[in-house]
N, C-alpha and C positions, 0 to 999 in steps of 0.2 A: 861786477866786482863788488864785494862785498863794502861796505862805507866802513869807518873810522870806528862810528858807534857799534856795530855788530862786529869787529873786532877787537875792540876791549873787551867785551859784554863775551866774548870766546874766551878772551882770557881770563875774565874775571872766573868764566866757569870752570875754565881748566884748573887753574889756583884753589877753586873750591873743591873739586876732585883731590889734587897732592895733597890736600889739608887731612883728607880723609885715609889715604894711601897713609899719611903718617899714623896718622888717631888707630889704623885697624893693624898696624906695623905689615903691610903688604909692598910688594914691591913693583906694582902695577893691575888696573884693572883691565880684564876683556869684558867688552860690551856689546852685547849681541840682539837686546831687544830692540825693533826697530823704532817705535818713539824715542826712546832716549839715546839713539843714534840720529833722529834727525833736530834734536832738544840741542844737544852737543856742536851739529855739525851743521845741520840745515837739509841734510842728504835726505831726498823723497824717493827713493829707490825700495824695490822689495828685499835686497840682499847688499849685505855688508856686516862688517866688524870691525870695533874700534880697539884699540889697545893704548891705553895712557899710562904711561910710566912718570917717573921723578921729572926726567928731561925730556920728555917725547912722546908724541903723538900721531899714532900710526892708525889710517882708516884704509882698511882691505873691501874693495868689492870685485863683482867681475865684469867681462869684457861687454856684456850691455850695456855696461849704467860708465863706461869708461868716457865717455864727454859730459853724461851728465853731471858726473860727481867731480870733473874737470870746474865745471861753474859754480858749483852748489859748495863745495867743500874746501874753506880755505885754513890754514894753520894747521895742515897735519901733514904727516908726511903718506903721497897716496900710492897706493898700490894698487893694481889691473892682476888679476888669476884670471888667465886664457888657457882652457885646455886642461887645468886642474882645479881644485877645488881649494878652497879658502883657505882651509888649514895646512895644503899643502905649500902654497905661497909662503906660509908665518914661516913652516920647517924651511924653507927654502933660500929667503932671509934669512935665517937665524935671527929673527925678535926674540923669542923666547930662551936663548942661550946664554944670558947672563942672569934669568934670574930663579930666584929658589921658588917664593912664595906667589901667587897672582891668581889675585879676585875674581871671581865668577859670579853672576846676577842670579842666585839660586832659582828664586821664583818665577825665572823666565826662561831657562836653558835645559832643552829636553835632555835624559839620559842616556841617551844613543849620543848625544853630543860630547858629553863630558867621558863618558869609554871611549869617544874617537880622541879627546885630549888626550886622557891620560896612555893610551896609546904611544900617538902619535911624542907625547912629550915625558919620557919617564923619569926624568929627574926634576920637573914640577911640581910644585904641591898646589894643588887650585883649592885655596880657600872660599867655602859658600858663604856671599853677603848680602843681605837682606834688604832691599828700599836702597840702595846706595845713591843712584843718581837721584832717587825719587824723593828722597829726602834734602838735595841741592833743590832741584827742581819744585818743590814745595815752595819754595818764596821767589815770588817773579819778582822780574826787573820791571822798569816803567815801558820797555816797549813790547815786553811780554803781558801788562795788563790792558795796554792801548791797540792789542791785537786782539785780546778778550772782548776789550768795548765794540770794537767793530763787530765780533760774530754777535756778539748781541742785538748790535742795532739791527744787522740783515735777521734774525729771528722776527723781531719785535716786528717789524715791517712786513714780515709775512704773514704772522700772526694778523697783524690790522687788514689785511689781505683776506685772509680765510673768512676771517668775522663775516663776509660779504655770501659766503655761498654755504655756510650752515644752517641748515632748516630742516625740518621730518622731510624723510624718504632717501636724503643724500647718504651713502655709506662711510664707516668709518675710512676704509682704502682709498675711496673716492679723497677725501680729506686728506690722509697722511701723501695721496701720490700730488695734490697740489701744494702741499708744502715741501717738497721734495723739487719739484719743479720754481716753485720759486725762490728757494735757496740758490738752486744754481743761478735763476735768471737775475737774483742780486747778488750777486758776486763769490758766495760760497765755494769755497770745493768740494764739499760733498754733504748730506746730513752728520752731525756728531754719533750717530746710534739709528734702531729700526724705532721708525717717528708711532710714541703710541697713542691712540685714538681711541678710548675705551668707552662706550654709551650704557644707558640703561644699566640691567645686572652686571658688564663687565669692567663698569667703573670701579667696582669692588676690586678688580685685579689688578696689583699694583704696575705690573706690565705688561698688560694690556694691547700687546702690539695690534696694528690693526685690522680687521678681517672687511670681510663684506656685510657685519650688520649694519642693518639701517636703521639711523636714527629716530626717535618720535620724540612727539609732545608728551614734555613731562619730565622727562628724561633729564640725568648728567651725563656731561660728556666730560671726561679726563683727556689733557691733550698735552702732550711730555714731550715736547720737541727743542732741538738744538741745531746747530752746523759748525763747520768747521770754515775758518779762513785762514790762510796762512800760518796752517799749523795748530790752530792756537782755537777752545769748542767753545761754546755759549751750552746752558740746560735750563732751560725753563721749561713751569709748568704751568698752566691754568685750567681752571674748571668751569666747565658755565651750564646753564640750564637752557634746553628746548622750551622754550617759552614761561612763564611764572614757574618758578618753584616752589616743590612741596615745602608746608613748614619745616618735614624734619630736615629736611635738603636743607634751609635754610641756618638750621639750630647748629649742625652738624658743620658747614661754610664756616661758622661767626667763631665754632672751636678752634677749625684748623687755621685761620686770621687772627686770629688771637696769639693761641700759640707760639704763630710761627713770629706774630711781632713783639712777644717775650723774649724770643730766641735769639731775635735780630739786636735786641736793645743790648745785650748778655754780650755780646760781640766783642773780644778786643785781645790785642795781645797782650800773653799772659793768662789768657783763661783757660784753663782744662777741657778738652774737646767733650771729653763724656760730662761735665760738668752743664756744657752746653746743650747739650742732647735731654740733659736731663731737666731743661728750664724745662720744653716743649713737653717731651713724655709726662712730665708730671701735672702739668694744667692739662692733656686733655684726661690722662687719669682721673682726677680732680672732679670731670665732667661725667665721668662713667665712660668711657670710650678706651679706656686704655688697653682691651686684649683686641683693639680691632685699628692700631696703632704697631705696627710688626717690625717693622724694616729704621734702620739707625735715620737720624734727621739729615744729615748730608754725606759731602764728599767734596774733596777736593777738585779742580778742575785745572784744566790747561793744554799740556801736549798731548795727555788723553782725557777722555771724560769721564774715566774714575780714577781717582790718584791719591794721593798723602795731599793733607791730612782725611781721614776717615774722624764724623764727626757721628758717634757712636758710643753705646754706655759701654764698652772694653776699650774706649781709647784712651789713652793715657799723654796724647799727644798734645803739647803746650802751642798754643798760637802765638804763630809769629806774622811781626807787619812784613805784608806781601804774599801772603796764603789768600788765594783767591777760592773760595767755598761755594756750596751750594747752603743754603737753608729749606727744608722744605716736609713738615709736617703733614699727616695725610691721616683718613678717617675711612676705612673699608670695612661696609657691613654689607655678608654675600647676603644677596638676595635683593637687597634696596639699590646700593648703590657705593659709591665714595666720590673723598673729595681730597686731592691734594694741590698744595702751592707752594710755587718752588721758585728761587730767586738766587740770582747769583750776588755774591756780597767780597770786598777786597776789606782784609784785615787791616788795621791799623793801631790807632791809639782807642775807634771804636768801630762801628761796623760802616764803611760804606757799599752803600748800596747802587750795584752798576746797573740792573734792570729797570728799567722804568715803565712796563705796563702797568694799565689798574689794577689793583688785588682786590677791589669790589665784586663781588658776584653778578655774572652778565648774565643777562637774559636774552636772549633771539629768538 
């Protein structure tokens, strides 16, 4: 049974929904992405849909997940489709026969779906809205960031783990499948993302997932891993060197540290996301590195591992306290190498910082 505090914290979210229902003048949304159906409700199921109206909150799934979402889903009212499909249940009900207008999650709902709406519902009008939950969702609550700090610490701890069996001849997959393994064995549910372990020339590649190259002396390795616990992802990144690094390896390191602790200081709400982005982009500019510098400096994190806010020179998105962020400046020059570092940070008055590994350059 769900406790007291994860029943306000429903409600507070459902209130933050009708606020929106009023702001877009709609008269209910459907919700069909499956994060921001378990964000909402807590449902870990592959299928379901949500419907929130003025006064009501309706979660549809079907007849597998009928005990599970018995446990998992409390404050809505639930419905079980055996034998037909989802949106035959809504017609079947009559949810949708009192209203004109109702929100649909553009960005996530294929178009074979929305011709089965408008079908199925001809006197409908399904307005498309953009980030709707995602933009609730963007400012956690305290026990949505104290579920953050846990996947972090299980990251951190695997990481201090790994340090122990990277040397030349070990593969990059060898590496990503023991962090894999040890996510689960500390408590995870599963990796955040495919864990990337990039060495030698294909540190250069910002995604880097990992193959069976083998590591040598000499060499960076880029290592871009996360997990999941209770919903809720950790994203860290670090870099380190097979043994003493080259100087430029090192030049290249003290840029992307630098940067990213510009970027960090910049932090607070009230600041312009691309503002932010553009502390970093322009000091390692500053250094000459700036066309080998691609991809925006962060990303928002939580129910998924990318999410609002996008912290990027086109964002125009104002931080607010309880934006849990990534920070994470990066230097890819093909052929040599790169270097990125990447940390998770909660918005406030200024930046705190939830990661606690070293951001020193290691050597092994």
């Amino acid at each position: 049974i769900k406790s007291l505090n994860e029943m306000s914290e429903l409600n507070l979210k459902l209130e933050k929904v009708r606020e929106k229902l009023d702001q877009l003048k709609i008269e209910a949304i459907l919700i069909t992405h499956l994060p921001n159906i378990r964000y909402l409700t807590g449902f870990t199921g592959s299928s379901a849909i949500c419907i929130i109206t003025k006064n009501e909150a309706f979660f549809i799934t079907d007849f597998r997940y009928k005990e599970q979402s018995k446990e998992q889903v409390k404050g809505f009212k639930r419905f079980i489709a055996t034998g037909k499909t989802l949106l035959d249940l809504i017609q079947e009900k009559n949810i949708f026969d009192k209203f004109k207008k109702i929100g649909v999650e553009s960005q996530h709902i294929p178009l074979s779906f929305v011709l089965e709406l408008k079908k199925k519902f001809r006197d409908v009008k399904f307005i498309p809205t953009k980030n709707f939950i995602e933009e609730i969702s963007a400012v956690k609550t305290h026990s949505e960031v104290e579920k953050i700090k846990f996947a972090i610490k299980i990251s951190e701890k695997v990481f201090e783990e790994i340090l122990n069996i990277i040397k030349p001849g070990i593969s990059e997959l060898e590496i990503a499948s023991e962090i894999t393994y040890l996510h689960r064995k500390f408590g995870a549910e599963k990796d955040a993302f495919d864990i990337i372990v990039a060495s030698g020339w294909r540190s250069a590649l910002p995604h880097g997932v990992a193959t069976d190259k083998k590591l040598k002396k000499g060499e960076l390795v880029v290592i871009d891993f996360g997990c999941v616990y209770d919903g809720y992802h950790s994203d860290i990144t670090r870099t380190i060197s097979i043994g003493k690094a080259k100087p430029e390896a090192r030049k290249i390191y003290q840029i992307v540290l630098d940067a990213q602790a510009k970027a960090i200081e910049k932090v607070g709400k009230g600041v312009k996301a691309n503002e932010l982005d553009s502390v970093a982009r322009n000091y390692i500019k500053q250094k000459g590195y700036g066309k080998f510098f691609g991809h925006s400096l962060g990303h928002g994190i939580g129910i998924e591992i990318h999410t609002l806010p996008r912290i990027a020179p086109k964002s125009n998105y104002i931080l607010q306290a309880g934006n849990v962020i990534t920070i994470e400046p990066g230097i890819y020059i093909p052929g040599f190498g790169g270097v990125r570092i990447e940390d998770d940070i909660l918005v406030d008055s200024n930046a705190s910082i939830l990661t606690s590994l070293p951001r020193n350059l290691i050597e092994v």
